[in-house]
N, C-alpha and C positions, 0 to 999 in steps of 0.2 A: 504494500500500500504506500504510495508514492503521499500521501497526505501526512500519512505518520511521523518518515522523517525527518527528522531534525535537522535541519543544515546551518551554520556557522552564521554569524552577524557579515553584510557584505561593509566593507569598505569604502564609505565612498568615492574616493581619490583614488581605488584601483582601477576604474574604468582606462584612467589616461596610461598614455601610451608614454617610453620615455623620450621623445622627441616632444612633445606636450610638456613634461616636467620641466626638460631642462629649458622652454622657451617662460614657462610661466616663473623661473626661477628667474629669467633674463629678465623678464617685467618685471619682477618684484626690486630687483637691484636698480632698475631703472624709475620706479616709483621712488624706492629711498633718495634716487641722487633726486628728484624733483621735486620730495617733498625736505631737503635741506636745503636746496635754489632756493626753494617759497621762504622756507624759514628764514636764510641771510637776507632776502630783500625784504620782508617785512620789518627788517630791524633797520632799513631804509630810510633815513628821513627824509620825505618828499615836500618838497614847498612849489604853490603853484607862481609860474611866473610865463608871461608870454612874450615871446621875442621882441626884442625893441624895432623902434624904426631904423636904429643902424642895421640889427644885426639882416634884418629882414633886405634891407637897401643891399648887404655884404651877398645873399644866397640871389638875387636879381643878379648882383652884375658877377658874381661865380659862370652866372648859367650865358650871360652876352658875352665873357671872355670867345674870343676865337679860339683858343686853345681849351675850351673846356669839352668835359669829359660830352660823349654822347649823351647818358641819361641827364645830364642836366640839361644840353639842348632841347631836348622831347619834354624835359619839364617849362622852358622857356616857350614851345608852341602849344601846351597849354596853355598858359595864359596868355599869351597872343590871341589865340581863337577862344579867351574869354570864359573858357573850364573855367580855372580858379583865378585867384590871384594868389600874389608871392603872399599875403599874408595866410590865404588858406593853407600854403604848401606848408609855411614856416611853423604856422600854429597845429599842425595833422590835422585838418578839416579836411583833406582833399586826398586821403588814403585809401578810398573806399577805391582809389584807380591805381592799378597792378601798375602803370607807367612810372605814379608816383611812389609807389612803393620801391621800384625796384632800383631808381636813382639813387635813395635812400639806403637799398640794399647794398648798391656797385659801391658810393662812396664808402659807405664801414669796411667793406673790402680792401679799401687802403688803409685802415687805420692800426696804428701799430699796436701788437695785445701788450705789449711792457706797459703802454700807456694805460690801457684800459686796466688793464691787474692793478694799476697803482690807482685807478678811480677809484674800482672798486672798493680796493684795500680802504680807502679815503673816506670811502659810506659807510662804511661796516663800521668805522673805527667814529660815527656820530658829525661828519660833516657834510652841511648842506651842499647842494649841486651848486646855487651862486657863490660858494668858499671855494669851490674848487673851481669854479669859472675866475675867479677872482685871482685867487693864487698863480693858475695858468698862465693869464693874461700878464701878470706882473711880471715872471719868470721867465715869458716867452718877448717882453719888453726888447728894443733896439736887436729883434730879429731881423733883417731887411727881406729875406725870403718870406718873408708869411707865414711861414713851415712852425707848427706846431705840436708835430708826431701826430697828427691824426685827428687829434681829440676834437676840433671843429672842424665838422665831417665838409662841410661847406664852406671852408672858408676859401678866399681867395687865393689860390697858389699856384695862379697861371701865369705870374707878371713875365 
């Protein structure tokens, strides 16, 4: 009588196979690094500020240089043809377009990670982004190239 017996508690993680384990193990390692990302930026001090009329004047005439990159040109015929304006681009109003995202993507591409490690280091450690805009600016003083390591992704550095 098949109803009689008795058969053992299943498992229920015996189902998966080990190519399943060892990918759900990969996720979970990869959950923990995203959830200590979340935790070091929430230790983040963020203060809201929106770009000045310089700095916004600086990402205009980045994108009119003749020697500037492609994605900034495709951002300068946006507003040309009146999409956005530079302050839409400068303030992220005008992200919802993959053109202007990806400008935004090419320049961090040149930006140096020593710099960024040393932002980061700089938040983590309770300084606001205008201190370290601050500091930067002063540091990078009687530079004649423009050259800042990166850190303004936009700046001028076509002269």
């Amino acid at each position: 009588m098949d109803s009689d017996r008795k058969t053992a508690p299943r498992d229920p993680a015996n189902w998966k196979t080990p190519t399943m384990r060892r990918l759900e193990s990969e996720l979970d390692g990869i959950k923990s690094l995203a959830d200590s990302a979340i935790a070091r930026a929430n230790k983040v001090r963020v203060t809201e500020r929106r770009p000045s009329d310089e700095e916004v004047d600086r990402l205009r005439q980045a994108a009119e240089h003749p020697r500037a990159p492609e994605s900034l040109r495709q951002l300068k015929e946006l507003v040309d043809r009146g999409r956005f304006s530079w302050r839409d681009i400068a303030e992220g109003r005008a992200f919802s377009n993959p053109d202007v995202v990806q400008a935004y993507v090419d320049a961090g591409a040149r930006v140096d990670p020593t710099v960024v490690r040393q932002i980061v280091a700089d938040l983590e450690e309770g300084a606001t982004p205008e201190d370290i805009v601050a500091s930067r600016s002063a540091a990078s003083r009687g530079d004649d190239d423009g050259e800042d390591g990166g850190f303004s992704v936009f700046e001028n550095r076509f002269r």
